[in-house]
C-alpha positions in Angstrom: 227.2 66.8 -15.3 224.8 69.6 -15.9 225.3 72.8 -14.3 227.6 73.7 -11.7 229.1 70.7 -9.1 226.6 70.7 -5.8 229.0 70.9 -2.6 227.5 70.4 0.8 229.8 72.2 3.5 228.6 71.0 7.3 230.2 71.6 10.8 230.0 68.2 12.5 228.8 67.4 16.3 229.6 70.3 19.1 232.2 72.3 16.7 231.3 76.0 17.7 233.8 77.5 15.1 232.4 77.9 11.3 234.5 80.8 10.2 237.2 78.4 8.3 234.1 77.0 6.6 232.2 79.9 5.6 236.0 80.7 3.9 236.1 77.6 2.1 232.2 77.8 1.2 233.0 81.6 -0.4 236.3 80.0 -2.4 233.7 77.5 -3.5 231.3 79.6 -4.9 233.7 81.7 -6.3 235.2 78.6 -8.2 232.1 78.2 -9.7 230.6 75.6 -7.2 227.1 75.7 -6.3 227.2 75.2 -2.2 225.2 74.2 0.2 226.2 75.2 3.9 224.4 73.3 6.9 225.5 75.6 9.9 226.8 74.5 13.1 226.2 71.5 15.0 225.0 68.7 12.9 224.5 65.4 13.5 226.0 62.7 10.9 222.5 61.5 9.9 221.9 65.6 9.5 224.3 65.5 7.4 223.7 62.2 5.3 219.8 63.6 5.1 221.0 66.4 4.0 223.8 65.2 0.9 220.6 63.0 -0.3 218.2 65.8 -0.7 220.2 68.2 -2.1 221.7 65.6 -4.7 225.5 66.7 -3.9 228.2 66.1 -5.9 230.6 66.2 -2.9 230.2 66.2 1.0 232.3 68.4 2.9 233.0 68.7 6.5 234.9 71.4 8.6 236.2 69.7 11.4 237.9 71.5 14.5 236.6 70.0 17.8 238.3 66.6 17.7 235.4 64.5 16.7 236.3 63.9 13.3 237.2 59.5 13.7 233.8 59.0 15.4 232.0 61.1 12.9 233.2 59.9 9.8 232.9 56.4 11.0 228.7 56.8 12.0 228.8 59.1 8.2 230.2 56.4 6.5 227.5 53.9 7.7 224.8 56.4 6.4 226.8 56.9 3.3 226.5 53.4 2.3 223.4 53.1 3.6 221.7 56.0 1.5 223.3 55.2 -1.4 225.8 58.2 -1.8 228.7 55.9 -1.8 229.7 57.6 -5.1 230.1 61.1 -3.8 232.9 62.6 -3.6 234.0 62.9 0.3 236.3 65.4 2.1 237.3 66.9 4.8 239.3 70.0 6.5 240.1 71.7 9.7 241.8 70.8 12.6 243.0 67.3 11.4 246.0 65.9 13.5 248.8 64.4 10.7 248.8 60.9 13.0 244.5 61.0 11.8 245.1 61.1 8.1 244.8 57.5 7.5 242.5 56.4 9.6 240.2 59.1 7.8 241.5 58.1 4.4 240.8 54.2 6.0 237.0 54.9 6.5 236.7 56.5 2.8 237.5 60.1 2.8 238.8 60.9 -0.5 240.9 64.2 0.6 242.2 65.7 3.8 242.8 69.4 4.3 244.4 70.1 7.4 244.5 73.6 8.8 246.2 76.1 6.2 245.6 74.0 3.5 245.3 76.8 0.7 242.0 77.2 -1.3 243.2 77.0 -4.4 244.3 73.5 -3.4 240.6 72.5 -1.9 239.2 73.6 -5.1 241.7 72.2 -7.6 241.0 68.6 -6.0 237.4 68.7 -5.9 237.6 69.9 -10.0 240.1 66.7 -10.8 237.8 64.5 -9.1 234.4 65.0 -10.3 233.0 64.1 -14.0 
């Protein structure tokens, strides 16, 4: 990989609240990521659209409005449909324990529930990627 890892941070569907993902996008950055921040309220094919333009290493959502299952199950149709199967694919926020596997189920490579610590966020992302 040349140059710095390309993250994509996005607030899926109605989710009002980006504060917890403007904190992880800043950790990012500061680790040395090169980050990509969507805003609030995007659609999965938003999202999809915009991992494939950008040519992100890893997509990242900041979940806390409940909508996470149905989401990730629409993403993960567009994921496989756009080719970006091979990204890296995680997600934080407001993540009930009991929805853990199910998200790991439809391809989510890391979970970060609420508190997770940022160190932690970006120590996984650096095993992960080439």
């Amino acid at each position: 990989m040349s140059g710095p890892a390309k993250v994509l941070i996005a607030k899926p569907g109605l989710d009002g609240h980006d504060q917890g993902a403007k904190v992880v996008a800043r950790a990012l950055l500061d680790a040395g990521f090169e980050v990509h921040y969507t805003g609030l309220r995007q659609s999965p094919e938003a999202v999809a659209q915009t991992a494939l333009e950008e040519d992100v290493d890893v997509i990242g959502l900041s979940s806390l409005a409940g909508s996470h299952l149905p989401f990730c199950r629409r993403l993960k149709e567009l994921i496989d449909e756009m080719g970006l199967a091979d990204k890296l694919w995680i997600i934080g926020g407001n993540i009930p324990a009991q929805d853990v596997a199910a998200l790991e189920g439809i391809g989510l490579d890391g979970v970060f529930a609420t508190g997770s610590k940022l160190q932690d966020i970006t120590d996984f992302i650096k095993e992960r990627l080439p």
